[in-house]
Residue frames as qw, qx, qy, qz and C-alpha x, y, z in Angstrom:
[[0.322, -0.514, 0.289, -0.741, -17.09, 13.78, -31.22],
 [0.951, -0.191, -0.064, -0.236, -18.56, 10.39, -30.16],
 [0.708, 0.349, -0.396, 0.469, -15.07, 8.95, -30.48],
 [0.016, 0.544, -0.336, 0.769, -13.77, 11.73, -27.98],
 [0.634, -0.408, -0.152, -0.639, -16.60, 11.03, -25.46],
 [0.962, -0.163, -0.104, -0.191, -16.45, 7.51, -25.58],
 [0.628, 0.425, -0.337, 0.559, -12.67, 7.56, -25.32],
 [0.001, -0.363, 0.579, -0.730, -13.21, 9.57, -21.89],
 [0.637, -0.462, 0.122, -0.605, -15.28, 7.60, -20.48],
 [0.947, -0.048, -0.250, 0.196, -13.14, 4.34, -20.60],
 [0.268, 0.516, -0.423, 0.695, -10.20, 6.81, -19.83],
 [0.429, -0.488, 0.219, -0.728, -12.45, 7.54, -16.54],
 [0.836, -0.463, 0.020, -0.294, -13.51, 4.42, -15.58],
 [0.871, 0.276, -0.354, 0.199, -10.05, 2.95, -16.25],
 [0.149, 0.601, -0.388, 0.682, -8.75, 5.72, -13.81],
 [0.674, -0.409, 0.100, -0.607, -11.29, 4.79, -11.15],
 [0.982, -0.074, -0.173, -0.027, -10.73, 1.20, -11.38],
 [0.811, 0.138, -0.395, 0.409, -6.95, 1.96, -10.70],
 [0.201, -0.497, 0.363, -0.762, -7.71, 4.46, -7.90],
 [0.808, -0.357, 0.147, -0.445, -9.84, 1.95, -6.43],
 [0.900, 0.122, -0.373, 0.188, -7.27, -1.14, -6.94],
 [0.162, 0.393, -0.503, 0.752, -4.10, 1.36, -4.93],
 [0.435, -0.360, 0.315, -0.763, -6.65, 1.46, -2.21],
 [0.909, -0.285, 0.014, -0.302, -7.51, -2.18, -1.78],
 [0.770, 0.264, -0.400, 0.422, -3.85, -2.94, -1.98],
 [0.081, 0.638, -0.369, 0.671, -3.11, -0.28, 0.69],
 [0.792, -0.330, -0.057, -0.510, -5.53, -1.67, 2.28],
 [0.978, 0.132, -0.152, 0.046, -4.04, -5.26, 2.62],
 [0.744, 0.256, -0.379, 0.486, -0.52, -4.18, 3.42],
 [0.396, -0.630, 0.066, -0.665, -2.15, -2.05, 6.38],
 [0.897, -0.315, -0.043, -0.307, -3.41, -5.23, 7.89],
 [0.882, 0.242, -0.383, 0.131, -0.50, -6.95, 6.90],
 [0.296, 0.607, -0.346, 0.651, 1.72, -4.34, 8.96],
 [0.524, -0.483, 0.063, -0.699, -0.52, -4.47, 11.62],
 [0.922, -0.322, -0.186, -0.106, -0.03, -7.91, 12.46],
 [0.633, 0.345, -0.370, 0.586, 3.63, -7.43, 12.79],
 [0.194, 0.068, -0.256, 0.945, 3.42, -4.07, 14.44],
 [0.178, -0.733, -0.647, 0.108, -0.23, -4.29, 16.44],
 [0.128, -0.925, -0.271, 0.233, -1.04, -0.38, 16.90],
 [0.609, -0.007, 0.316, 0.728, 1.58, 0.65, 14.69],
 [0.262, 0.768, 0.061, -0.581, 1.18, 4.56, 13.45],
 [0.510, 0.238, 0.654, 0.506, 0.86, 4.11, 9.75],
 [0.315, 0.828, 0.370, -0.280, -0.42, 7.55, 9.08],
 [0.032, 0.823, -0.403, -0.399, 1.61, 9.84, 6.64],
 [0.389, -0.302, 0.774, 0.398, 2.55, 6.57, 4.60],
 [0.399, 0.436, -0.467, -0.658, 1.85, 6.71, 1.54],
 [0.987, 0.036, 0.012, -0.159, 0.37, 3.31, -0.66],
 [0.688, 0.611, -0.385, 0.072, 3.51, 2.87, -1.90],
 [0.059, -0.463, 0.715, -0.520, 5.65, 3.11, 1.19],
 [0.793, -0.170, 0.325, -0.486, 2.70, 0.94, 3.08],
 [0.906, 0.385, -0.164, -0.066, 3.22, -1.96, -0.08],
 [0.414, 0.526, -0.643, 0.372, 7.30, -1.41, 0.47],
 [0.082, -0.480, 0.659, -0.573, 6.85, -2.31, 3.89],
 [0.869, 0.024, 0.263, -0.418, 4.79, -5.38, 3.40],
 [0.755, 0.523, -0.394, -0.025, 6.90, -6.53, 0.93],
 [0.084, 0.695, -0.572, 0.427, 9.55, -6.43, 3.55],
 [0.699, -0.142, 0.525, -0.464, 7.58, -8.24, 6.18],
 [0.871, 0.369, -0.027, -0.324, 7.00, -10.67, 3.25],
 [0.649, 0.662, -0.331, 0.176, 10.77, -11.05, 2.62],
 [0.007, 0.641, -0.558, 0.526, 11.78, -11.32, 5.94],
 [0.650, -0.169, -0.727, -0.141, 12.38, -14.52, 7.95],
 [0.494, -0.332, -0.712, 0.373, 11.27, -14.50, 11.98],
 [0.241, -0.818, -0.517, -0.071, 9.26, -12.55, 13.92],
 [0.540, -0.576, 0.025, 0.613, 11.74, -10.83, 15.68],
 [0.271, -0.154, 0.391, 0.866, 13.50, -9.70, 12.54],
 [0.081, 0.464, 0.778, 0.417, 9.98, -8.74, 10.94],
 [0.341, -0.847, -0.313, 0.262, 9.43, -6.05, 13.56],
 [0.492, -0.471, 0.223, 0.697, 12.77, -4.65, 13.17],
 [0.281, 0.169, 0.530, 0.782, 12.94, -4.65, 9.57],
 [0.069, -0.743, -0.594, -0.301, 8.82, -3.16, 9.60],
 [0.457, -0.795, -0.042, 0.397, 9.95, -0.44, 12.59],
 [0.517, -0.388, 0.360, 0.673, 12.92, 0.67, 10.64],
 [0.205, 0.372, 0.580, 0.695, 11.37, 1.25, 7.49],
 [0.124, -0.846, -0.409, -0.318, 8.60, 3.35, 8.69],
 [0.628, -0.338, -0.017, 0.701, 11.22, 5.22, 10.71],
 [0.533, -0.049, 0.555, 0.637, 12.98, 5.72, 7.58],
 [0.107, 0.581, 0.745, 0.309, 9.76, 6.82, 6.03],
 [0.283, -0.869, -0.362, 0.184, 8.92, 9.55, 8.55]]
C-alpha cells in the first residue's frame, strides 16, 4: 500500500512538473511570436501550435519572410 501511495505521488508531481514546463514553453513562444507579429491574436492556439510557430520564426531567414511565414501558420491554425 505504501508502494502504491508513494508511486502516486511521484506520478503527481511528475505530472505537475510537466504541466508546468508546456506552460513556460508556451509561454516563451508567445513572446517570441509577439515580436514578429506585435498584437498578434494568439488565442485558440494551442502550446503546441504556439511552439510550431516559433519554431518557424526560428527557421526562417528575414523579417519580412518571418511575418509571412508566422501570419500564415496561425491562419492555417484557425
Amino acid at each position: 500500500m505504501t508502494r502504491i501511495l508513494a508511486a502516486a505521488l511521484i506520478a503527481s508531481a511528475a505530472l505537475t512538473g510537466a504541466a508546468s514546463a508546456l506552460t513556460s514553453t508556451s509561454a516563451v513562444a508567445q513572446q517570441q511570436i509577439e515580436r514578429v507579429l506585435p498584437g498578434a491574436d494568439l488565442s485558440g492556439l494551442s502550446a503546441s501550435q504556439l511552439a510550431a510557430v516559433a519554431q518557424e520564426i526560428d527557421n526562417t531567414d528575414g523579417a519580412a519572410n518571418k511575418e509571412a511565414a508566422a501570419e500564415a501558420l496561425i491562419r492555417a491554425y484557425r
